[in-house]
C-alpha positions, 0 to 999 in steps of 0.5 A: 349261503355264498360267502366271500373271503377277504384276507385269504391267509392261514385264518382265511384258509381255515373258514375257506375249508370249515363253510365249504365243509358245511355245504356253502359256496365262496364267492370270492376270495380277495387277497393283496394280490386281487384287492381291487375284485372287492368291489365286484362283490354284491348282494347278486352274488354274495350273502355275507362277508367274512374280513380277516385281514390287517389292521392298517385295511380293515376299515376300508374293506368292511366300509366298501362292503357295507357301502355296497349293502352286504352284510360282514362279518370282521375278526380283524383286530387292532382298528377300534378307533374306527368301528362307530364309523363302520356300525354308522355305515352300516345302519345307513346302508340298512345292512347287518355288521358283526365284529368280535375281537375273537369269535371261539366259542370257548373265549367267548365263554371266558369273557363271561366268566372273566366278568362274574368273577371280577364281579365276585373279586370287586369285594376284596381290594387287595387281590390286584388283577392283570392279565396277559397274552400270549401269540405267534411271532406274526400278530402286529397289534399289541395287547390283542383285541381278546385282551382288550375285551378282557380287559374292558370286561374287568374294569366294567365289574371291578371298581378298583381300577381306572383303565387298562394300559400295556405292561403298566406298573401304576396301581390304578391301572390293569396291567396287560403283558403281551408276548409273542412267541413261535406260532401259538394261536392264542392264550389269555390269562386272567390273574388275581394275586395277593400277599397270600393266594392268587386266582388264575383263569386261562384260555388256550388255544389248540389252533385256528379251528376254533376261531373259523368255526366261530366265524362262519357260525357269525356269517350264517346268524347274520344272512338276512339280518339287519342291524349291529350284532355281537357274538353274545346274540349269536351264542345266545348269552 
């Protein structure tokens, strides 16, 4: 299939080596160098979009795309205010759209096991999770959208808790602590502690790999749909 790259950093770079290793073609490559080269982008020429860019863009990059009646997929995080209008977009435009706050297989196995086991933890109202995460020195938005979808994952299944909220210290609410240090690529953790034990899941990644994988896996289940689509449909969960 031919995809086209918008956002062309490590992470761009990475799905750029992992669909040509897979026997795809890259249509374009758009960065901040090039950006105005997004509207040449068409179904002529290109199957499906891959976004990994900036929050303060990624709107506009994916709702040119689908305009333009491509279907894309988009890894950016930090710009949820804004995914209704793009999935509006997309089914106006007849066209499939598919964004995952993380697309590694394995987190999105975490985010399973994060729900069964606060289904399992909202019997027992004295455990009190939190969750925290770890990034490179380079990530702009805080707490990560992995976090967020943790977070939403646990209050959906554990009752005891009102909403989530960065580094809180009220007991209605889920703490999450974000960190970043050095060049980490990713690791969450999900803790329930009490007077007596704590409970503790973890996902850490090894590098970008796994998060490019994921992607292009994305874009090859989304050439020739239509529609909103998750990492669950793609993964068969």
């Amino acid at each position: 299939m031919k995809i086209a790259l918008i956002g062309y950093g490590k992470m761009g770079k990475m799905i750029e080596k992992i669909a040509l290793d897979r026997n795809h073609k890259i249509s374009y490559v758009i960065d901040i160098d090039n950006i105005n080269d997004i509207d040449k982008i068409s179904p002529s020429n290109t199957d499906v979009v891959i976004e990994f860019t900036h929050p303060e863009s990624a709107f506009n990059n994916v709702s040119k795309c689908l305009s333009n009646k491509i279907n894309v997929v988009s890894g950016t995080t930090g710009w949820n205010d804004h995914l209704d209008k793009a999935k509006e977009l997309a089914l106006a435009n007849n066209v499939a759209f598919l964004w995952s706050s993380n697309f590694s297989i394995g987190v999105n196995v975490f985010f399973k096991l994060n729900e069964y086991l606060a289904q399992l933890m909202n019997k027992f109202d004295n455990y009190e999770p939190s969750i925290k995460e770890i990034h490179h020195i380079h990530k702009k938005d805080a707490p990560s959208g992995t976090a967020i979808t943790l977070a939403e994952g646990l209050l959906k299944n554990f009752k005891h808790k009102k909403k989530w909220e960065l580094n809180s210290d009220s007991p209605e609410n889920i703490s999450i602590t974000a960190e970043r240090t050095d060049e980490v690529p990713g690791t969450h953790i999900v803790k329930y502690d009490s007077n007596v034990d704590y409970i503790e899941i973890t996902h850490c990644a090894k590098s970008r790999e796994g998060f490019a994988m994921g992607a292009v896996i994305a874009a090859e289940f989304l050439k020739g749909k239509k529609g909103i689509f998750t990492m669950n449909q793609v993964l068969g969960f």
